[in-house]
C-alpha positions in Angstrom: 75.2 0.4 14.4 76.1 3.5 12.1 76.3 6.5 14.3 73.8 8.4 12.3 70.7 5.6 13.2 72.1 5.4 16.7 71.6 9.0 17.5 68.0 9.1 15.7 67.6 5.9 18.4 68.7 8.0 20.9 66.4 11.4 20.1 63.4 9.2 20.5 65.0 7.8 24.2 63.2 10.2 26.2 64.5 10.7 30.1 62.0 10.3 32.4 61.9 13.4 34.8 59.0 12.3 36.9 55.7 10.1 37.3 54.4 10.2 33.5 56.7 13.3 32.4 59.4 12.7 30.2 61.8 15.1 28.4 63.1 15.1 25.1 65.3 17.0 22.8 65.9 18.0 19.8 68.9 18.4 16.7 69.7 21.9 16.2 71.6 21.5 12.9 68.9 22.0 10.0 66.0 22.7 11.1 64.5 26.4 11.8 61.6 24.4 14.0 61.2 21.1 15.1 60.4 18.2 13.0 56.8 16.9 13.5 57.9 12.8 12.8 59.9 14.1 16.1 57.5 15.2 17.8 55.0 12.2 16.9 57.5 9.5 17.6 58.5 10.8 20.4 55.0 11.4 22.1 54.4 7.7 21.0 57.7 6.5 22.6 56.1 8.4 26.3 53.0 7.0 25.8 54.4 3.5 25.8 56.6 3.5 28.2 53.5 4.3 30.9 51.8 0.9 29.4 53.4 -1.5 31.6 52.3 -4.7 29.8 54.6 -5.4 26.7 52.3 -7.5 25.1 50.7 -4.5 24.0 51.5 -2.4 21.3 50.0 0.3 19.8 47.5 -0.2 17.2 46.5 3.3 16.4 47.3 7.4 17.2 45.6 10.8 16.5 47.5 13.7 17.3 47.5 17.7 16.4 50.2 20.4 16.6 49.2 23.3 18.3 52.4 25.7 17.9 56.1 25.5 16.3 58.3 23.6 18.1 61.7 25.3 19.0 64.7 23.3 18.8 67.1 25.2 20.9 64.6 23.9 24.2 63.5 20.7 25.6 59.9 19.3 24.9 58.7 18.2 27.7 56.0 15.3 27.5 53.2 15.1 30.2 50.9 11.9 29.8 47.7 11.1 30.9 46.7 7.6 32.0 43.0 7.7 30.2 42.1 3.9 30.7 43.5 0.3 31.5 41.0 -1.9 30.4 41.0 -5.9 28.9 42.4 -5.5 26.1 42.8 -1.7 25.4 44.5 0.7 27.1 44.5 4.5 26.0 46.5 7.2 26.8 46.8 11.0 26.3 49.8 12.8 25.7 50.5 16.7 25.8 54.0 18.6 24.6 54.8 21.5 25.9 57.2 24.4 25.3 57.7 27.8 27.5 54.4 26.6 29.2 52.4 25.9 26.3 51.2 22.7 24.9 52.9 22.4 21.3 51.6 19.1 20.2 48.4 16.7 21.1 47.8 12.9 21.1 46.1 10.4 22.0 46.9 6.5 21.4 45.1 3.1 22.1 47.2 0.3 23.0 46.1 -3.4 22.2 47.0 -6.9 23.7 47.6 -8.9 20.5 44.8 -11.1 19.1 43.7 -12.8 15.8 40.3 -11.9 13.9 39.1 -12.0 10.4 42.0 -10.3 8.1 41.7 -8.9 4.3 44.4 -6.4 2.9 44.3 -4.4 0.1 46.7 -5.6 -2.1 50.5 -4.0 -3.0 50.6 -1.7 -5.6 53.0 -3.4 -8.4 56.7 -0.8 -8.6 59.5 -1.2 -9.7 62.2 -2.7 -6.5 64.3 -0.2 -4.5 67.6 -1.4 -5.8 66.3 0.2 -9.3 64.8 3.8 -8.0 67.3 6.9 -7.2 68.4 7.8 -3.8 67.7 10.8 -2.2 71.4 12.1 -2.7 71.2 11.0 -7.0 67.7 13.3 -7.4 69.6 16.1 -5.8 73.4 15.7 -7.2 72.0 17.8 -10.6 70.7 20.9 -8.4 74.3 20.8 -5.9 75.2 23.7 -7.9 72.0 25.8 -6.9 72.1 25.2 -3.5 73.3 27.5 -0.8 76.3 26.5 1.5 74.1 25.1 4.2 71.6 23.4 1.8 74.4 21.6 0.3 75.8 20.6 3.8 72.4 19.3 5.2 72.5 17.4 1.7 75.3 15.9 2.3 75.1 15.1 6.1 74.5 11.2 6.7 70.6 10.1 7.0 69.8 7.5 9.5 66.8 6.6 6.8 67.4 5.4 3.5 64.8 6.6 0.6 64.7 5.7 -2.6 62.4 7.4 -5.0 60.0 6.2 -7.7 57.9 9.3 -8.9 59.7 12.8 -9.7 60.4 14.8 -6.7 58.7 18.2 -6.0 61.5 20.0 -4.1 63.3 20.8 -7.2 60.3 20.5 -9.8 57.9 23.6 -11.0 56.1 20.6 -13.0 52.7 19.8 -11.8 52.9 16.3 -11.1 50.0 13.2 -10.7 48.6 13.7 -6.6 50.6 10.1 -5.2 54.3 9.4 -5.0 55.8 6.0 -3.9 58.4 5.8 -1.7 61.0 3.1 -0.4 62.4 3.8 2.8 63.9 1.9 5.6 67.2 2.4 8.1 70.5 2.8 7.3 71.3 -0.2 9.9 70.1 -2.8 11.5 67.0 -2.6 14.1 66.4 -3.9 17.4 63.8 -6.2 17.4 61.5 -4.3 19.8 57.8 -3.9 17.9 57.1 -0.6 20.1 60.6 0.9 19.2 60.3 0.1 15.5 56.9 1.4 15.8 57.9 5.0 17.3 60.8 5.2 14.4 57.9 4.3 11.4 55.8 7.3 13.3 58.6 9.1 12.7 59.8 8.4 8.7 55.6 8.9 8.3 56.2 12.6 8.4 58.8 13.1 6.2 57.1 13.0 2.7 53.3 12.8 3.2 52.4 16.8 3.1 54.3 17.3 0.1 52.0 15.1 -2.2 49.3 17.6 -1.2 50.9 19.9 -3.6 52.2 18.1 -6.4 49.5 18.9 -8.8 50.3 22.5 -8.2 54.0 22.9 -9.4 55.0 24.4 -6.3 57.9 23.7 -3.8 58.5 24.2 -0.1 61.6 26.4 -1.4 59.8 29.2 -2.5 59.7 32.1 -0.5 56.0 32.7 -0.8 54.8 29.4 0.2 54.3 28.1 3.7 54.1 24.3 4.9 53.3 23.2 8.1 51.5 20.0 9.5 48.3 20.0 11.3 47.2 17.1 12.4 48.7 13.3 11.8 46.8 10.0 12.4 48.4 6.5 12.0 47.2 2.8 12.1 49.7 -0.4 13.5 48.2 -3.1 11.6 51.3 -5.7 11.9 54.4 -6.1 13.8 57.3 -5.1 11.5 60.5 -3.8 11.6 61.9 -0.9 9.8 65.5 -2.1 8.9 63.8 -4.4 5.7 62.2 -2.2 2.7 58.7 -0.2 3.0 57.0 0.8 0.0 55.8 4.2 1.3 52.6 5.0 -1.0 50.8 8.3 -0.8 47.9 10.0 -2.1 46.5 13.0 -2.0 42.6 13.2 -2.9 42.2 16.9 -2.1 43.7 20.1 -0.9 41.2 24.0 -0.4 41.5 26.5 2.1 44.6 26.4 2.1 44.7 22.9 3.9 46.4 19.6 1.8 45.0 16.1 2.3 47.1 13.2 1.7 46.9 9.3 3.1 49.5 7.1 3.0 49.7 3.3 3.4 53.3 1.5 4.4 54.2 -2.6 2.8 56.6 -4.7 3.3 58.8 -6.3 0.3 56.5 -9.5 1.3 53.1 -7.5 -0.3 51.9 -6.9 3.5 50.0 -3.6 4.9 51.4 -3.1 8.1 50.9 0.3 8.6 48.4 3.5 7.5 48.4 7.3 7.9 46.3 10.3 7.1 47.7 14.0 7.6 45.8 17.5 7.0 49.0 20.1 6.5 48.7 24.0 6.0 49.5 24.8 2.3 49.3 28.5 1.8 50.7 30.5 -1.4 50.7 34.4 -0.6 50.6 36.5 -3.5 
């Protein structure tokens, strides 16, 4: 495995400190705070490791961050056994910092079953091997860059994305409200639905504010804009794995109050939903 997916494998492989409290870290290289697909994969990862039957899997998650995240400290991950019932189980998890609860979440578990199933269907783009890559949209702006931009740019990803609409980050352009996205690992995936779940949690975060502010020609690069998650919600709808091609689609329908709206929906190359999100971020412009 490619050493850059093998430590993202082992960020979300929390130790277990006690009875339902688990401890996680976080990379220091890059990031002024912590990531919230960090956080949010690896809540879900302590959640599932207190349901003790494998046959369930998480179906969906709801979760809120309270407070920046530091990266120089441990988060620490308390979970709350809510219910074990027939066929759901449901669990509440808390991460704290310094004493203070950073992030919020609570996530349903489901024994698998079969039921009526519709889908909407797969928007038609164009295939991954014929978008750019996340290095080829930001090779023209190299020159721009500070020293560290250019060497987080430049640092191995463990996820692969390849982009169909215009990116943002280097754009003043107001652009259309959606952006499609490929994405998958840089490697090869253990089969393990609740691992490949926690990693898609994860990848969820990465693009999905930003859409909220494509109509509005404004970047996370400028110094008088500031961009933070709020809340993050996310629906399993099939077992997948994350090593194969996702079209990433995302929409924004509204942003006021300085808040930005955006859904996103997650297919395989085979045309099937297998995963959907929803995520209110903070989008304020000071004057």
């Amino acid at each position: 495995m490619k050493p850059e997916l093998e430590a993202l494998l082992e960020l979300l492989d929390l130790e277990q400190i006690e009875v339902n409290l688990f401890r996680g870290v976080s990379p220091t290289e890059g990031w002024q705070r912590v990531y919230g697909g960090q956080v949010i994969g690896q809540a879900l990862v302590a959640a599932s490791r207190t349901v003790d039957d494998i046959n369930r899997v998480a179906h969906s998650l709801h979760g809120y961050f309270l407070r920046p995240g530091d990266t120089t400290i441990p988060i620490l991950y308390k979970v709350d056994r809510i219910r074990d019932g027939r066929s759901f189980t449901t669990r509440r998890v808390v991460a704290i910092q310094k004493g203070h609860a950073i992030f919020s979440m609570s996530a349903s578990f489901q024994v698998c079953e079969t039921g009526l199933e519709h889908q909407a269907a797969m928007p038609c783009v164009p295939n991954p091997e014929t978008c750019p890559s996340e290095t080829e949209l930001m090779q023209p702006h190299l020159e721009s860059m500070s020293e560290d931009q250019r060497a987080i740019a430049s640092r191995p990803k463990p996820l692969e994305m390849r982009f169909i609409d215009d990116s943002v980050e280097f754009s003043a352009e107001p652009q259309e409200p959606f952006q499609r996205v490929w994405i998958k690992t840089v490697d090869r995936m253990p089969s393990d639905i609740r691992l490949n779940q926690c990693l898609l949690a994860y990848a969820s975060d990465m693009t999905l504010i930003d859409t909220s502010y494509r109509p509005h020609g404004i970047s996370w690069h400028n110094d008088n804009f500031q961009v933070a998650s709020l809340d993050h919600a996310m629906w399993f709808h099939k077992p997948f794995t994350v090593d194969g091609w996702l079209l990433y689609y995302q929409d924004s329908p509204f942003s006021g109050g300085a808040r930005g709206f955006s859904r996103g929906t997650f297919y395989n190359q085979q045309g099937e939903l297998i995963a959907s999100c929803a995520q209110e971020g903070l989008i304020r412009l000071y004057k």
